[in-house]
C-alpha positions in Angstrom: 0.0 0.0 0.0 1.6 3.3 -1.0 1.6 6.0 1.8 0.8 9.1 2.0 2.4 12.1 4.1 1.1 13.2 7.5 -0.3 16.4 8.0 0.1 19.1 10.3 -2.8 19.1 13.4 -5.3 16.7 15.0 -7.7 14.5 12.6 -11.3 15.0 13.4 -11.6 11.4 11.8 -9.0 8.4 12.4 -9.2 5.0 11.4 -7.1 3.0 13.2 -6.3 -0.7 12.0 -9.9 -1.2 11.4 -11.3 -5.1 10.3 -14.6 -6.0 9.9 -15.0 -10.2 9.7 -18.3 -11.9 8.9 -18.8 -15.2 8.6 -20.9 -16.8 6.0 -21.9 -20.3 5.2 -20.0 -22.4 2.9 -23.5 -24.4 1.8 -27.0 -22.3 2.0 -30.2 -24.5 3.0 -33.1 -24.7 1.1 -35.4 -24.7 4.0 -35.6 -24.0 8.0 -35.8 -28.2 8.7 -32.6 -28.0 6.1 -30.8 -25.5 8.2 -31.9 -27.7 11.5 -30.7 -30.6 10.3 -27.4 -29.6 9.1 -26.7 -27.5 12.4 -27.9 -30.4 14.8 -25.3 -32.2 12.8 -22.6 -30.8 13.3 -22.2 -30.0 9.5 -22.8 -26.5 8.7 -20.0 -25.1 8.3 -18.6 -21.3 7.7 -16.0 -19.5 5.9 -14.9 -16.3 7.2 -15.3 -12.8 4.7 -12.8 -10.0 5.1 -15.3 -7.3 4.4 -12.4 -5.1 5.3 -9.1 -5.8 6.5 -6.7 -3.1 8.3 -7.9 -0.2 7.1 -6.1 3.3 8.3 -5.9 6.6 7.4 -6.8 10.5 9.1 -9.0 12.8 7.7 -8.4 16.7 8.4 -10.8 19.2 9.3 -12.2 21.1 5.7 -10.8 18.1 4.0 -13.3 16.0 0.9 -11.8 12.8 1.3 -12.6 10.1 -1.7 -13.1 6.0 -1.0 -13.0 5.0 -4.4 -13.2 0.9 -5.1 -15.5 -1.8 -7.4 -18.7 -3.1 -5.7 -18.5 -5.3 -3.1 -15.1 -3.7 -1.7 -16.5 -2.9 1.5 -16.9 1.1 1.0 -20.3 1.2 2.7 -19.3 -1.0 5.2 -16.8 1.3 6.2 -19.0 4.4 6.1 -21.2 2.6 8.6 -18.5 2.0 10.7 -17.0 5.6 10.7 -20.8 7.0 11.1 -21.2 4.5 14.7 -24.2 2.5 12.9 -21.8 -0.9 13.0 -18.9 -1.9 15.3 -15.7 -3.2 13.3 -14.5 -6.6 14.5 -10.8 -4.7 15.1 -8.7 -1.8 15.5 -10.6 1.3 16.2 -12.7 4.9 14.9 -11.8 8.3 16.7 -14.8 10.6 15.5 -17.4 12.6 17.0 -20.7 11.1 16.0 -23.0 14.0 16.8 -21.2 16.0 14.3 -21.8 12.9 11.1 -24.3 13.1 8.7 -24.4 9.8 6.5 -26.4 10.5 3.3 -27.1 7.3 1.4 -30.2 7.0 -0.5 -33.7 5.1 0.0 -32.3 3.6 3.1 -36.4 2.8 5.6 -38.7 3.7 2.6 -41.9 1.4 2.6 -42.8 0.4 -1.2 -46.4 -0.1 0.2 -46.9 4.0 2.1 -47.0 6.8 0.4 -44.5 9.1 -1.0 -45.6 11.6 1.5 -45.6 8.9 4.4 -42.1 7.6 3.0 -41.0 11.3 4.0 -42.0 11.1 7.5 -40.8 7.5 7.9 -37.4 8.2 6.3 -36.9 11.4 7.7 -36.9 10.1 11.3 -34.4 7.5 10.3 -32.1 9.6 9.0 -33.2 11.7 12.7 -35.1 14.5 11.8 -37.9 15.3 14.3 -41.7 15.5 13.1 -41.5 19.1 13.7 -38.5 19.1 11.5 -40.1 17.3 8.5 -43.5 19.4 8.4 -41.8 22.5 8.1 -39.2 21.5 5.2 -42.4 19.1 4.3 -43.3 21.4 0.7 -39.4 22.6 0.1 -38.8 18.3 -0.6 -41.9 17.9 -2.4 -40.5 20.9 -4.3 -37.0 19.6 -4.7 -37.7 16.3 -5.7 -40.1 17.4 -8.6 -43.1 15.3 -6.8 -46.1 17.4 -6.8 -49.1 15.8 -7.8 -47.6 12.1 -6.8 -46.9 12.7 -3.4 -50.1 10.8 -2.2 -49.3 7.3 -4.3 -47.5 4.7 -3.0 -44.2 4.5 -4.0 -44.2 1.2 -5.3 -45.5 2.4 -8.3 -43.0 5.2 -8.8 -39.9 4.5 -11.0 -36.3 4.4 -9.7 -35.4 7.8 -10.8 -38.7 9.2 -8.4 -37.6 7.2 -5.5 -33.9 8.4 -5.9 -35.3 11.9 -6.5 -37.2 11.5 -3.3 -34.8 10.1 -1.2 -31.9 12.7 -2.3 -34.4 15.4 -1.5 -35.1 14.0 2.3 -31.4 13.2 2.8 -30.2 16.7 1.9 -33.2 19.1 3.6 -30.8 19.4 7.0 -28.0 22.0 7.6 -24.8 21.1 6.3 -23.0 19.7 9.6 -19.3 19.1 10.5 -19.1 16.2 9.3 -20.4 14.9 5.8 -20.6 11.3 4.6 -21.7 10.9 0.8 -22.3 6.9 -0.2 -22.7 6.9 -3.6 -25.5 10.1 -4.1 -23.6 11.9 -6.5 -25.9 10.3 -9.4 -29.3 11.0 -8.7 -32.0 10.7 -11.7 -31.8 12.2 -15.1 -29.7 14.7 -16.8 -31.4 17.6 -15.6 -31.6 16.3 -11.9 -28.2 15.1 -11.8 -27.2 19.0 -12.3 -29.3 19.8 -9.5 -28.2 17.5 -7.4 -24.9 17.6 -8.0 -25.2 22.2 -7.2 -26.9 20.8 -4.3 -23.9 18.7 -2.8 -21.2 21.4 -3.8 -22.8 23.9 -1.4 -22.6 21.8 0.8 -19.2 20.8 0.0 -17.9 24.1 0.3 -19.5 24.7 3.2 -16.8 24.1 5.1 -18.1 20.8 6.2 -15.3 18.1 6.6 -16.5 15.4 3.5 -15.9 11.6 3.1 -17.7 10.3 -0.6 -17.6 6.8 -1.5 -17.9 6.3 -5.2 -16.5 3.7 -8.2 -16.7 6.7 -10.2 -13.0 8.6 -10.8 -14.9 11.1 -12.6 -16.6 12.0 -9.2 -13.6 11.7 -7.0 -11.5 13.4 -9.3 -14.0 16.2 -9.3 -14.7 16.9 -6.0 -11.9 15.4 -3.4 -8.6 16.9 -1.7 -7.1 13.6 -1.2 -8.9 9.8 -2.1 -8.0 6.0 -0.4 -8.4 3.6 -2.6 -10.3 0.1 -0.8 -10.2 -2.9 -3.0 -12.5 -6.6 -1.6 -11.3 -4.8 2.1 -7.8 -4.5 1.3 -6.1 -1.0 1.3 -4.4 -0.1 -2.2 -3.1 3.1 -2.0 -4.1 7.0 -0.3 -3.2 10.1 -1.7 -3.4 12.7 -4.1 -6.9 11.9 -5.9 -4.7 11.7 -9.6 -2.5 9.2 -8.8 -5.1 7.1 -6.8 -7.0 7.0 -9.3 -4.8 6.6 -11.8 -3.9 3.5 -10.0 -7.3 2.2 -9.9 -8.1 2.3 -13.3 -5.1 0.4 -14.3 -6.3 -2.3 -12.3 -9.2 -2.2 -13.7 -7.4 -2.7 -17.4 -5.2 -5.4 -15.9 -8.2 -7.7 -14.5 -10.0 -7.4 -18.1 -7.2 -9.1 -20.0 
C-alpha cells in the first residue's frame, strides 16, 4: 500500500487498523428443517469474509476525502463504521458522531406507504424530528419534482422518483461538520443530476469536513482533496486523488485481460 504524508494538526476522523469479519456459510439451506438438520449435525460449516481488512488513514478538518473501489469492496461498510451505525471486529474509529451526517439514498422507505408517508418514515431514520419534517415538508416535495404524486405509493414510482425522493429527504438538513456521501452523486436524469450535484457542492464548500464513497474517478477526481483507494477490504493506495486513481483504473485494465 503506498503512503501518504502526514499532515500538520489533530484529525477529526481516524481510522485505526480497522477489520470487519463476517462469517458466512460455505452451503446455503433450502429450507428451516434443512438448516436444522445440518446445524444439529454438526455439518454447517462457515468461511470467514474479510469485508475489510486493516484499514487506516486520518482525515483533516475542511478536507473531501474520496473512497473510491469496485462493488463489493467494503466502502459502505466502512461508512457505517465511521458514522457509529456498526462496530468493526478490530482496531478502532476516533470521531465525533453528533457532528456525522451519512447521506445514502432510499435507506427505511416502505414500497407499500405513500410518498408523503415515506417522507416522514425516512426522515426520522435519517433523525429529523416531526416538527422538522413538516416544516421543510413542501421545500422536498419541491426539490424532488413530486407534486401531484406525493399521495401514491411509492411502489409504483420509478427508480429515478424514488432516488429523487430520497436525495431530496437526505439533503433538507443544515450542512454539519461532518459529511458522509455513499454513492449520491448520481441522482435521476440529466437535468436532476445538475441539481443534485449544485446541491452537494454547497454543501461541500460549506466548510463541512467530507468523506464520498464512489467507483466513479470522474466523481472523485472532481470533488476530493485527497482519495483512499479500498479494493475486496484491502487498502491499495491513499493520496493525491490523480495518482489514486490513476492506479485504480489500471487495475481495472489489468483484471479485463
Amino acid at each position: 500500500m503506498k503512503e501518504e504524508k502526514k499532515k500538520a494538526g489533530c484529525p477529526v476522523i481516524s481510522v485505526r487498523d480497522v477489520s470487519m469479519y463476517f462469517k458466512v456459510p460455505e452451503e446455503s439451506a433450502s429450507s428451516l428443517k434443512e438448516f436444522t438438520v445440518q446445524l444439529a449435525a454438526g455439518r454447517r460449516r462457515y468461511r470467514t469474509l474479510k469485508a475489510l481488512d486493516h484499514i487506516s488513514f486520518d482525515v483533516y478538518e475542511g478536507e473531501v476525502m474520496g473512497i473510491i473501489g469496485t462493488n463489493g469492496s467494503g466502502k459502505s461498510t466502512l461508512l457505517k463504521i465511521i458514522s457509529g451505525a456498526m462496530i468493526p471486529t478490530g482496531g478502532s474509529v476516533q470521531v465525533d458522531e453528533s457532528q456525522v451526517q451519512l447521506l445514502t439514498l432510499g435507506t427505511g422507505f416502505d414500497r407499500e406507504l405513500t410518498a408523503r408517508e415515506n417522507v416522514y418514515l425516512n426522515g426520522a431514520i435519517l433523525g429529523y424530528s416531526r416538527e422538522f419534517i413538516r416544516r421543510k415538508y413542501r421545500k422536498i416535495v419541491e426539490f424532488a419534482e413530486l407534486e401531484g404524486f406525493m399521495e401514491q405509493k411509492i411502489k409504483n414510482f420509478s427508480s429515478g422518483m424514488i432516488s429523487r425522493l430520497g436525495f431530496a429527504i437526505a439533503t433538507v438538513r443544515e450542512t454539519p461538520g461532518i459529511l458522509i456521501l455513499d454513492e449520491v452523486l448520481s441522482v435521476g436524469d440529466l437535468f436532476f443530476k445538475e441539481k443534485s450535484g449544485r446541491r452537494i457542492e454547497e454543501m461541500i464548500h460549506s466548510g463541512a469536513t467530507v468523506l464520498i464513497v464512489s467507483h466513479s474517478t470522474d466523481t472523485i477526481l472532481k470533488n476530493c482533496s485527497r482519495a483512499v483507494w479500498i479494493e475486496k477490504g484491502e487498502q491499495k493506495m491513499t493520496g493525491n486523488p490523480g495518482e489514486v486513481c490513476r492506479a485504480y483504473v489500471e487495475y481495472g485494465k489489468e483484471k479485463k485481460r
